[in-house]
N, C-alpha and C positions, 0 to 999 in steps of 0.2 A: 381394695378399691372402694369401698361401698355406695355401690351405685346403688341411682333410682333405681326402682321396678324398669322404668323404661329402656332405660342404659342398661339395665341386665338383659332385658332380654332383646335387645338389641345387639350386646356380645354375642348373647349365644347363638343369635343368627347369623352374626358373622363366623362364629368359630366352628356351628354344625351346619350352617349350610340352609336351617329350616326354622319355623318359628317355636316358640316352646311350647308345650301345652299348658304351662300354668307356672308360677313361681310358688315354693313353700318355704315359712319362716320357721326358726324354733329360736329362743333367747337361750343364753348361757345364763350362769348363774349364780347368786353367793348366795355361802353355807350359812345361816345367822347365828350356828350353831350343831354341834354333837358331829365331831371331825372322829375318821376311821372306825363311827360305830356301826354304818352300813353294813361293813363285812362282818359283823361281828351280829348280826340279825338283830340289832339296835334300833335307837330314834334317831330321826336328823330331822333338821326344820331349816330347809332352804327356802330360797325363793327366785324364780324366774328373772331377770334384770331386763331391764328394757335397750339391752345390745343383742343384735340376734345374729345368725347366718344364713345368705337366703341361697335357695338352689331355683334357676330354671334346669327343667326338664322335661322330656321329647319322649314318647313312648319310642321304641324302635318294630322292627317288624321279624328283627331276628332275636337272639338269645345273646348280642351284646349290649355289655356296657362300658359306657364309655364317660369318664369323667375328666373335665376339666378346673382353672380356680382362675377367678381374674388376676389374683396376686402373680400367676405365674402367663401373662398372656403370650408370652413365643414358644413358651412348655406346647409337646404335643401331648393329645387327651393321655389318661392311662386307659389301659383298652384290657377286658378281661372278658370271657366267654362263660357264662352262668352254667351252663350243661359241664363243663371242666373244670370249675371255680373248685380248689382244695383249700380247707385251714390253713392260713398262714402264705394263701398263695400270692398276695400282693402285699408288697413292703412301701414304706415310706406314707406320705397324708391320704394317699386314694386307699389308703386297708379302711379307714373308716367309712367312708360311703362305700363302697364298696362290700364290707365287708358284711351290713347292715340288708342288701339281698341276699346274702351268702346265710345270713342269719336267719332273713323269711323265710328261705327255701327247708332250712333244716325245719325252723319251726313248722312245715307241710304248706306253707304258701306260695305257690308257683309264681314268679314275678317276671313282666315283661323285660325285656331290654329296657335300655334306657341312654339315653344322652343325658348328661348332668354339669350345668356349669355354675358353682360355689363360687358367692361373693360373702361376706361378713366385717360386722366389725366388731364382735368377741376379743380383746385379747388375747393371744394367741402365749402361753407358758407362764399366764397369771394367775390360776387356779381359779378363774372363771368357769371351766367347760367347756372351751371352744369345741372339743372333742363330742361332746355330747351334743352340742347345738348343729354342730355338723351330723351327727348320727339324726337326731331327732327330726330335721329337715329332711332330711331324705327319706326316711321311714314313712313320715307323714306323707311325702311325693311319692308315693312308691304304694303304698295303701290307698290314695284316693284313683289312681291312675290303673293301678291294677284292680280297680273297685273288691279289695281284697278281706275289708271290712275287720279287721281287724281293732281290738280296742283299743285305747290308749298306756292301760294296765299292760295289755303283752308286748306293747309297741315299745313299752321303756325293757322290759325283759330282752327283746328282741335286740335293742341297742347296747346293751349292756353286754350281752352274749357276741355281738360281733368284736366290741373292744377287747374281751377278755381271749379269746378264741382268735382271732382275726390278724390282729392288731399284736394281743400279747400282754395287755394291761391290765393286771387282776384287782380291778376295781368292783365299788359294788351297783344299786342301786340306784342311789340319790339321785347321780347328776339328771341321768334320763326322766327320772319321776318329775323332778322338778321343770324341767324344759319342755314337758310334754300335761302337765297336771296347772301349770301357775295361773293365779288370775291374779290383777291387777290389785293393790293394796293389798297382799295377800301373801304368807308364806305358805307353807307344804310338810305340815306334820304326816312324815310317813312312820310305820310302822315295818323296818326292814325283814323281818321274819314274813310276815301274812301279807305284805304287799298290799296292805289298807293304809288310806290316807286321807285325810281332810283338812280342810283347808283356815285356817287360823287370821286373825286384822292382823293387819300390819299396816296401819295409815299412817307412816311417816310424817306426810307432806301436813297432817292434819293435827299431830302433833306439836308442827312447829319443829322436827327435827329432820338432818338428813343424814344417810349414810355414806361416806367416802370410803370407796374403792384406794388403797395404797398399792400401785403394783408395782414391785422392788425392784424388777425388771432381773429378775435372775432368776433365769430360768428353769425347771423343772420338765424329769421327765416320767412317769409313774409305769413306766415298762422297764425300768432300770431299777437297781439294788435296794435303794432304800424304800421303798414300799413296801416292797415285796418280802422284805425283813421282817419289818413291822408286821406284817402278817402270820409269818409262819410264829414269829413270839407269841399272837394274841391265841393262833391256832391250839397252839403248844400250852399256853394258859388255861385254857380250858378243857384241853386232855388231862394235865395234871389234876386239874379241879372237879374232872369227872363231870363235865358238864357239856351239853354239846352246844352252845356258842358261851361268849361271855354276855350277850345278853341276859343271861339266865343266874349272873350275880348280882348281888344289893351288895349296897354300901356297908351295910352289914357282916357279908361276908369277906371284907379286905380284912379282918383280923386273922379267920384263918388262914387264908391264902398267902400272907405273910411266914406262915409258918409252912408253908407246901414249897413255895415255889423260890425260886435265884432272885437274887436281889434287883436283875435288870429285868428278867418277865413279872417280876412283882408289879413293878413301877408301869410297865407296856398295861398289865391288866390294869392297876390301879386308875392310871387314863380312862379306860374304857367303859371302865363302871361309874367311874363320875361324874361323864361328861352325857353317858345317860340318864342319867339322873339329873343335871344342868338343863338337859333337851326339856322334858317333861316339869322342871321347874317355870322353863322359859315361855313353855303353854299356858302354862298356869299365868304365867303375870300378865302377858299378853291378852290371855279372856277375860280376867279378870281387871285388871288395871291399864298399862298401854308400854308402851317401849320406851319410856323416857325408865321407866323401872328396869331395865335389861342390863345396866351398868355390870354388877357388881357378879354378875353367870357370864360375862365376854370376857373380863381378868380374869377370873379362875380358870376359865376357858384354855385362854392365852399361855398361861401359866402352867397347866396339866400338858399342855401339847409341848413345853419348851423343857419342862423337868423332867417329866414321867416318861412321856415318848419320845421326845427329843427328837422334833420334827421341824423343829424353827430355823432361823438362824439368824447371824449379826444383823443383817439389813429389818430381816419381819421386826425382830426387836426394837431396836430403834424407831420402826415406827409405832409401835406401839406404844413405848413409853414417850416419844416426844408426844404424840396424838393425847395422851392421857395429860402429859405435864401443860399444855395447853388450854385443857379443859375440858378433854372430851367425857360424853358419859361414859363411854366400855369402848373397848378396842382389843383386837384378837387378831393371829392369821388365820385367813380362811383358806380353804383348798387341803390339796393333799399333801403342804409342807415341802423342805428344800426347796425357799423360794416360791415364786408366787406373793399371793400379794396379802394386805393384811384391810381389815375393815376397820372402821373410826364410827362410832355414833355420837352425834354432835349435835348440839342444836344449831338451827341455822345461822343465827347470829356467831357463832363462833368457828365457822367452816373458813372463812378466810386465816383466821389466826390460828387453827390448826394446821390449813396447808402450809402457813410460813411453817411454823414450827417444823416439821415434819420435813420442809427441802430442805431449812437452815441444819439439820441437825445428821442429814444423810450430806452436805456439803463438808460439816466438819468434821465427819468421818471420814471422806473420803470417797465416800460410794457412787455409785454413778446417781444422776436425779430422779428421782419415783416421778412415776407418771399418776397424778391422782385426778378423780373423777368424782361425782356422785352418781348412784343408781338411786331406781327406784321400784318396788315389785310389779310386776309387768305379768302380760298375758303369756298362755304357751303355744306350743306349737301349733300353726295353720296354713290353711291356704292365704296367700295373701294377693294374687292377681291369678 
């Protein structure tokens, strides 16, 4: 739907009956870099986007909760009771808000009931985060409401914890850091081990460049098989290597790890430690120089996630090299791979001639049309009425 604030909470006074106590936003997000090193107690450098998911919500007076989505307005709420709430005890989109009180309450935060009606306009299976920006908005409503004081640090733990437990999605970090840590012109150097992060330029617009969102429109699900893969290989890389994450290799050491490990966790690790080292390059150019320098760490990017991990596929490709054959500076998929969408850094004079490119060349594939867009790094999660 993505209503006005007014139109929102105008639904939700249609839908609960009463008026909201407040609306909270959070943005989704792109990765600009360092894909599946989060679980791996790695770097990543996202950034907030300026598409968000907003929730109005109603304290209640008893210990339910009750969520609804404008996307679904003749759906009745999903209704769940906090005092009885088990792991895994709601299925389908309400496990994420939802699941994100079930998540306070472990983490020792007692939280009121609540009515909750999600509006958004995240894409929804582009490896944006719609997921997180949904978790993050609520978190946020749900901490100022239940004056629970709670930081922003636990608040992306907490979100993270409801998808992996909740939900069922063994993801890491990133997405919640970033949707809840972004400011504006700005990405989100975190540090996936110690949970420290600061905050890195990223002025686009001041460049003179933008970045286009490609999303392949094929969809991903990261509670399903191949994730989940990928993990237990990188798990398994690092028990071989006697190391407890792969964070804790250098590029250094891919000589011996070659000689430890199967030729296919070779390649899972090999991803992991490069594309840490990419992260921390990409810091680098970024304080020191600016993001028209970022080219040449989003192809190897690209290319470590489409060889080593083998996370891509025909459509991310395709756009990648049409976006590059055009002219782009760097281009990569972002997200958690199978599908989702891929990123184009461009200057803005050549944003038109990379979108032709990039539909002409998903046309003469065959594929269905990319939906492309441009972002730009945005604020993170708040109150917003």
């Amino acid at each position: 739907m993505n209503a006005t604030p007014l139109d929102l909470a105008a639904a939700f006074t249609e839908r609960f009956g009463t008026e909201p106590d407040g609306l909270w936003s959070a943005p989704g997000r792109v990765n600009l870099i360092g894909e599946h090193t989060d679980y791996n107690d790695g770097f990543v450098l996202p950034f907030a986007i300026n598409q968000s998911t907003t929730v109005a919500a109603a304290v209640r007076q008893d210990r339910l909760v009750r969520v609804a989505s404008t996307f679904a307005p003749d759906e009745a709420p999903v209704t769940a009771d906090l005092d009885t709430l088990e792991e895994g005890g709601v299925q389908g989109w309400a496990a994420y808000p939802i699941g994100v009180l079930w998540a306070m309450e472990q983490a020792g935060h007692r939280c009121p009931g609540l009515d909750l009606l999600v509006d958004s306009s995240v894409p929804v299976g582009a490896g944006l985060s719609s997921s997180a920006a949904l978790e993050c908005s609520v978190a946020a409503a749900v901490n100022d409401l239940g004056e629970l004081g709670v930081s922003l640090r636990e608040l992306a733990t907490i979100g993270q914890l409801a998808e992996n437990r909740m939900v069922g999605a063994p993801t890491g970090i990133m997405d919640q850091s970033a949707s809840l840590l972004g400011e504006v012109g700005h990405a989100v150097f975190l540090d996936c081990r110690s949970g420290d992060s600061r905050l890195v330029p990223l002025d686009l617009e001041g460049a003179g460049l933008e970045l286009l969102v490609i999303d392949t429109r094929v969809s991903h699900a990261h509670s399903t098989g191949g994730y989940a893969a990928r993990r237990r290989s990188c798990e398994l890389g690092a028990e071989l290597m006697g190391v407890p994450a792969l964070r804790d290799l250098s590029v250094k050491d891919l000589a011996e790890a070659a000689g430890v490990l199967d030729e296919e966790t070779f390649r899972r690790v090999r991803h992991i430690v490069t594309e840490n080292a990419r992260v921390e390059d990409a810091v680098r150019v970024l304080t020191s120089g600016g993001p028209a320098d970022l080219g040449s760490l989003l192809v190897a990017s690209h290319a470590s996630m489409r060889d080593d991990f083998e996370i891509s596929c025909a459509e991310l490709d395709t756009a990648v090299d049409a976006a590059l054959d055009a002219g782009a500076i760097g281009a990569r998929m972002t997200g958690g791979g199978f599908g989702g969408a891929a990123i184009a850094l461009v200057r803005a004079d050549d944003a038109a001639a990379v979108r032709s490119s990039v539909e002409g060349a998903f046309a003469s594939a065959g594929f269905r049309a990319p939906v492309i867009f441009g972002v730009l790094p945005g604020a993170g999660a708040a109150r917003t009425a």
